[in-house]
LUMVEX-504742 format. One record per residue (C-alpha): x, y, z. Coordinates in Angstrom, 1 decimal. Layout:
<recs>
+--------+--------+--------+
|     px |     py |     pz |
+--------+--------+--------+
|      X |      Y |      Z |
...
+--------+--------+--------+
</recs>
This chain:
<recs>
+--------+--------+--------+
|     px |     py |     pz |
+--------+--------+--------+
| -123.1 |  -96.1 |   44.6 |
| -125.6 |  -96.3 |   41.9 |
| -129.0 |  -98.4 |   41.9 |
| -127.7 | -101.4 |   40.0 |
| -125.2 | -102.4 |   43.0 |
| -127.4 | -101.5 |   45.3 |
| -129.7 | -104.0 |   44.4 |
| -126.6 | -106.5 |   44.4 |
| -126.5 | -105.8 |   48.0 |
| -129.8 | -106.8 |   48.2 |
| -129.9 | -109.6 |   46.9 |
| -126.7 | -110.7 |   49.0 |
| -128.4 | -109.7 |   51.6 |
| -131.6 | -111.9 |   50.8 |
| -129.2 | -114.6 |   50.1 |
| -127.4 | -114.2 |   53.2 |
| -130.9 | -114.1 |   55.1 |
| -132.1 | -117.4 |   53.9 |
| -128.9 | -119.2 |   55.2 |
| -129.0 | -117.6 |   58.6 |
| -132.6 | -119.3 |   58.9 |
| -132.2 | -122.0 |   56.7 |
| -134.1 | -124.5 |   58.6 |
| -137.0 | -121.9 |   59.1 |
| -136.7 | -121.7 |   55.3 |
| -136.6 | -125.3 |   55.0 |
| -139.8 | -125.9 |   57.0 |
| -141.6 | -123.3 |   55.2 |
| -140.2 | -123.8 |   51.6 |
| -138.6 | -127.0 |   51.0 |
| -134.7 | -127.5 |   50.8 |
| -134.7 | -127.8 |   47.0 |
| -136.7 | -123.9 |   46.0 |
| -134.7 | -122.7 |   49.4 |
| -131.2 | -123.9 |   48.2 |
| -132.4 | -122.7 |   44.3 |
| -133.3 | -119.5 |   45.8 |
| -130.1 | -118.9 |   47.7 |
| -128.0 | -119.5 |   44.7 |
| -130.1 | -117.3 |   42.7 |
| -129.7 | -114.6 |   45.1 |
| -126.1 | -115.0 |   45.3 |
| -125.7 | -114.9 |   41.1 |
| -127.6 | -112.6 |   40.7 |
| -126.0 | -109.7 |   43.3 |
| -122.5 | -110.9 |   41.8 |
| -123.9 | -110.1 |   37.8 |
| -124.9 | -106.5 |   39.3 |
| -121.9 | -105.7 |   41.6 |
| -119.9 | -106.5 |   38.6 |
| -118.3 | -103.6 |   36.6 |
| -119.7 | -103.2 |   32.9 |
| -117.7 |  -99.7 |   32.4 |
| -115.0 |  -97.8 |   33.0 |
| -115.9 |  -95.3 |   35.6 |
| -114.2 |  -91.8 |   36.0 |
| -113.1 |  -91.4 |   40.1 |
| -111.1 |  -88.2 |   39.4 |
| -109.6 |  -85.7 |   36.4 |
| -107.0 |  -83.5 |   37.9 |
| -104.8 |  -81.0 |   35.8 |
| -101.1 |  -81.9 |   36.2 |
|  -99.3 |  -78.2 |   37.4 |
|  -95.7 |  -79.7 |   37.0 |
|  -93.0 |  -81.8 |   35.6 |
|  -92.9 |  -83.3 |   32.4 |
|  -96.7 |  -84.0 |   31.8 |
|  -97.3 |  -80.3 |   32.8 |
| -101.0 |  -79.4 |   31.6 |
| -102.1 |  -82.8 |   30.7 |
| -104.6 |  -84.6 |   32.6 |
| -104.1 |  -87.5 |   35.4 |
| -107.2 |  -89.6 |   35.2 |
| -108.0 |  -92.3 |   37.8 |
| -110.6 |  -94.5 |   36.5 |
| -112.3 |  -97.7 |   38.1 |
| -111.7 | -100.9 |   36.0 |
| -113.3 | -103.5 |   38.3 |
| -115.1 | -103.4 |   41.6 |
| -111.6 | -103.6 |   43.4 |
| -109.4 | -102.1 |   41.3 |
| -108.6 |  -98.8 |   39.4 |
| -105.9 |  -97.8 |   36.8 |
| -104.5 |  -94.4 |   36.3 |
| -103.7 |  -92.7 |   33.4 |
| -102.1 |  -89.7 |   31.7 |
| -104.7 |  -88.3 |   28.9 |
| -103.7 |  -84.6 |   26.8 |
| -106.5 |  -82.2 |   27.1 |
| -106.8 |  -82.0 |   23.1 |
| -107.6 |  -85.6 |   23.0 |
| -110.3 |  -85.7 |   25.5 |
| -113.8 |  -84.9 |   24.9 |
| -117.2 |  -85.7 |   25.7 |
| -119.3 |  -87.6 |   23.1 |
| -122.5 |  -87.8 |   25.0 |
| -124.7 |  -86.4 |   27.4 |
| -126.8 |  -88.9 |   29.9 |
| -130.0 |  -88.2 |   31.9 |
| -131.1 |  -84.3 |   32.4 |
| -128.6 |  -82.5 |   30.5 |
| -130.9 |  -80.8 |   27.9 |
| -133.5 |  -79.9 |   31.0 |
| -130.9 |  -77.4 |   32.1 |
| -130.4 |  -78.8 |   35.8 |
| -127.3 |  -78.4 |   37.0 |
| -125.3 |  -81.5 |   38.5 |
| -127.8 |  -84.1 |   37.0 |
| -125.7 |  -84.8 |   33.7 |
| -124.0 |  -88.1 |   33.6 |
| -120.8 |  -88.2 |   30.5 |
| -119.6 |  -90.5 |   28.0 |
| -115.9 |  -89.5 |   27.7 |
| -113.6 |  -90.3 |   25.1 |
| -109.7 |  -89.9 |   25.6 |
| -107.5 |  -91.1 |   22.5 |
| -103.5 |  -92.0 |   23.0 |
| -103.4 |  -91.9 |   26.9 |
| -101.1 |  -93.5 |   28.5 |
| -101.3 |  -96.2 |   30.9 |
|  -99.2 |  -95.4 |   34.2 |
|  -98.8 |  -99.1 |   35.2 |
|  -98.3 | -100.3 |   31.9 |
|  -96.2 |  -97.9 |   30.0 |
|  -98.5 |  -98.5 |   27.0 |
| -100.9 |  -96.0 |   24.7 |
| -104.7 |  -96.9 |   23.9 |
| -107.8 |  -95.1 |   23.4 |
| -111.0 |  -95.7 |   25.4 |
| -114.6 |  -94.3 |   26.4 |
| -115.4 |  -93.8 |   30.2 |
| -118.5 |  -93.1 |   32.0 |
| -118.1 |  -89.7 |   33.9 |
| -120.9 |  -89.9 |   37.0 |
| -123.4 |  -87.6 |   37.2 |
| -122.8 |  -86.4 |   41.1 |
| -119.0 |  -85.4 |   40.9 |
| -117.9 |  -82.5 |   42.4 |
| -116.2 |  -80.6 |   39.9 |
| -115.1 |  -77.1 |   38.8 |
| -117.7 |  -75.9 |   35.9 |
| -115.1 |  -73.8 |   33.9 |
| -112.8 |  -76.7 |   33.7 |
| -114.9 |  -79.2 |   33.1 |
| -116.5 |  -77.7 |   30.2 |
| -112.7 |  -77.2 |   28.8 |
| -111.6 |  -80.5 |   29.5 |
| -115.4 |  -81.8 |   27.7 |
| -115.2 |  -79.6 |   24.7 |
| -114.5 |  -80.6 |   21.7 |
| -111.3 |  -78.9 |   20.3 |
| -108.8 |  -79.0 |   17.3 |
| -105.5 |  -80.1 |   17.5 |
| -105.0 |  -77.2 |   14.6 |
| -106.1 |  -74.3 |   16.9 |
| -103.2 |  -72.4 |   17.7 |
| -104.7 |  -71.0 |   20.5 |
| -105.7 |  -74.4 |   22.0 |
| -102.3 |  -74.8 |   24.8 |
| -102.2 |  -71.0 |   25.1 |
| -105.7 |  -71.4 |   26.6 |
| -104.9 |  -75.0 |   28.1 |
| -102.7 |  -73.1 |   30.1 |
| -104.7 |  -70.6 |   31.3 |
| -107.5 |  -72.7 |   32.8 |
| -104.3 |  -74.8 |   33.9 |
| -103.6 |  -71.9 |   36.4 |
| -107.1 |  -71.1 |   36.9 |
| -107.7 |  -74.2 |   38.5 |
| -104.2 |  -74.1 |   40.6 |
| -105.1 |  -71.0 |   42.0 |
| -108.8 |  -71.9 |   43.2 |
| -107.2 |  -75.6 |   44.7 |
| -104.0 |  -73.3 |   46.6 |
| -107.2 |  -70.7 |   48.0 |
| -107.3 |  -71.2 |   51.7 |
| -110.2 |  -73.9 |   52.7 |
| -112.6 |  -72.7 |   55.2 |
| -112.7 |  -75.2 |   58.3 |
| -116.1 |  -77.3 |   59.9 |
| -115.7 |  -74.4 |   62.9 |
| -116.2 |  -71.1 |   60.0 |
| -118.8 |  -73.2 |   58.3 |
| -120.9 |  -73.3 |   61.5 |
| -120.7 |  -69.6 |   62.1 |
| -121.5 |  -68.5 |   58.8 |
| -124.6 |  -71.0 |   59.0 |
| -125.2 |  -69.3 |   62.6 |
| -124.6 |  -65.9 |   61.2 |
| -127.0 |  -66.3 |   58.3 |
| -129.7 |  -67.3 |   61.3 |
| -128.6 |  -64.4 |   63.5 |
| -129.1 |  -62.0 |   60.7 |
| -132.4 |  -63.5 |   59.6 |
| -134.4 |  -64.5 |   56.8 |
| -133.7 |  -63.1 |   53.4 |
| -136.8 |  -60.9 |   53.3 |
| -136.4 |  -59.4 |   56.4 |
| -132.6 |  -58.0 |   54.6 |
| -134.8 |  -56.7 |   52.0 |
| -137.2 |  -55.0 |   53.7 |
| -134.7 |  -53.7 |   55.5 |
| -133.0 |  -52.2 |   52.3 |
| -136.4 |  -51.2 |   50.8 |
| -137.0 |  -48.9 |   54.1 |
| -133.3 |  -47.6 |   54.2 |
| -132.6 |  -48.4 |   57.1 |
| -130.3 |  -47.1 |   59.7 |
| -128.5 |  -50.7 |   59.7 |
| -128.3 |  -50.6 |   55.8 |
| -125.6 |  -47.7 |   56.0 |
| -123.7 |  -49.5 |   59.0 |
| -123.1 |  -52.6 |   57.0 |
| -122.2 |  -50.7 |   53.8 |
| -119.7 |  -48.9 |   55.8 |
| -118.4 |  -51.9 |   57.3 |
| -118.5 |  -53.5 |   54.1 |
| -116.2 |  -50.5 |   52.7 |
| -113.8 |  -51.0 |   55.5 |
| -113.5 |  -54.9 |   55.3 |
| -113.1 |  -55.3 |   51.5 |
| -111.5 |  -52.1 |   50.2 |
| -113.8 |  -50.0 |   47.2 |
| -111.7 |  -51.9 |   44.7 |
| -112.9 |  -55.3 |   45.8 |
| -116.4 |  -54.0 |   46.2 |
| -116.2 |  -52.4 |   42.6 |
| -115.5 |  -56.1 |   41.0 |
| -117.7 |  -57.9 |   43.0 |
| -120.7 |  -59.2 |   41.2 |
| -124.3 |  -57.9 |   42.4 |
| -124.7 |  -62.0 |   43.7 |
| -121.2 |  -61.6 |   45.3 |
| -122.4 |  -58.1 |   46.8 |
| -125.6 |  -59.3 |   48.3 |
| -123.9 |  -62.7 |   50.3 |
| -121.1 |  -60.8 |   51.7 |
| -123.4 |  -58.0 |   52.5 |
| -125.5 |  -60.8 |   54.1 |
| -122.0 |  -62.0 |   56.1 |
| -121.4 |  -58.6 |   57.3 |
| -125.1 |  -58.0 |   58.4 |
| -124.6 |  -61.1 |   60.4 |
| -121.3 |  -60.0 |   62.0 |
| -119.3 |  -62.7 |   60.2 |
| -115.5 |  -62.1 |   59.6 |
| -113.2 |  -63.7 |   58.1 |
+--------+--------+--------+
</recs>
């Protein structure tokens, strides 16, 4: 919930206040500024709960049927009510960047979006619009800076590469989740094994440890896994092993 309908709340919540101790009020205020202040109050929270713009809930990537490779975008139209709609990736870009984008923090960057000829599920019909993508989704990075980008419908490469990030995404959303119970051991693990430094200085002094985990490492992921991992990669599963975390 952002700040604006928070403060709606609020004032609700003042509003609400003041008529469960009206006569208090009353005593203290006057009937006329504490009835004048109520319906302020209420006014006021209703102008800032209201919806100004169309507000992104979620962009998935359709992996079948007809509208294969398109995008199915649920969007809030009101405070009570959202639409859904069917958008093609070549048609949908970002036109501007809100808040801390060019500070290069990551997760901070609200989105204007514009989609052109989507279709309305509900409706049947075609229209164009701009929508306000927040700033704190969760989202994947590679196919969100696809589906963002701005691209020509004259590339020829442009559903050749559509398709790709189209499987990409599939294959990360059909990877097994881990459960609340492997969460808490790899958090327990990670205290087991220590802080970060100590790992290091373990390295730095070669020790004994250093060529049990690297061996267990070998055994667990294979040398061909271990070849492609990344040195980041490396070092957290290295950090699972010295920790006696298997999965």
């Amino acid at each position: 919930m952002d700040t604006t309908k928070l403060k709606g709340l609020g004032y609700f919540g003042l509003a609400g206040g003041a008529y469960a101790y009206y006569p208090y009020m009353v005593a203290h205020l006057g009937q006329t500024l504490t009835t004048f202040s109520m319906t302020a109050a209420c006014l006021a929270g209703m102008t800032m709960l209201s919806q100004r713009e169309p507000i992104i809930n979620t962009i998935e990537i359709i992996n079948e049927g007809p509208d294969s490779g398109k995008l199915r975008v649920n969007y809030q139209k009101s405070l009570l009510s959202s639409k859904t709609i069917i958008a093609d990736v070549g048609k949908t870009m970002s036109i501007a960047s809100l808040d801390n984008d060019d500070m290069g923090q990551d997760d901070l960057e609200s989105n204007i979006v514009k989609i052109d000829d989507y279709l309305d599920v509900e409706s049947g019909e075609r229209a164009s619009g701009e929508f306000i993508l927040p700033a704190d989704a969760f989202k994947d990075f590679r196919s969100m800076d696809w589906i963002l980008s701005i691209k020509s419908e004259e590339d020829s490469s442009l559903d050749l590469f559509n398709d790709w990030v189209s499987q990409d995404t599939k294959m990360k959303q059909d990877l097994p989740k881990l459960s609340q119970t492997q969460l808490a051991l790899i958090k327990a693990g990670y205290d087991r094994s220590g802080p970060s430094g100590a790992i290091d200085a373990d390295i730095d002094k070669d020790h004994d440890d250093v060529n049990e985990n690297l061996l267990a490492m070998r055994e667990f992921y294979g040398e061909e896994a271990l070849a492609k991992m990344t040195p980041e990669e490396f070092y957290g599963n290295y950090k699972k092993i010295a920790a006696g975390v298997y999965f």
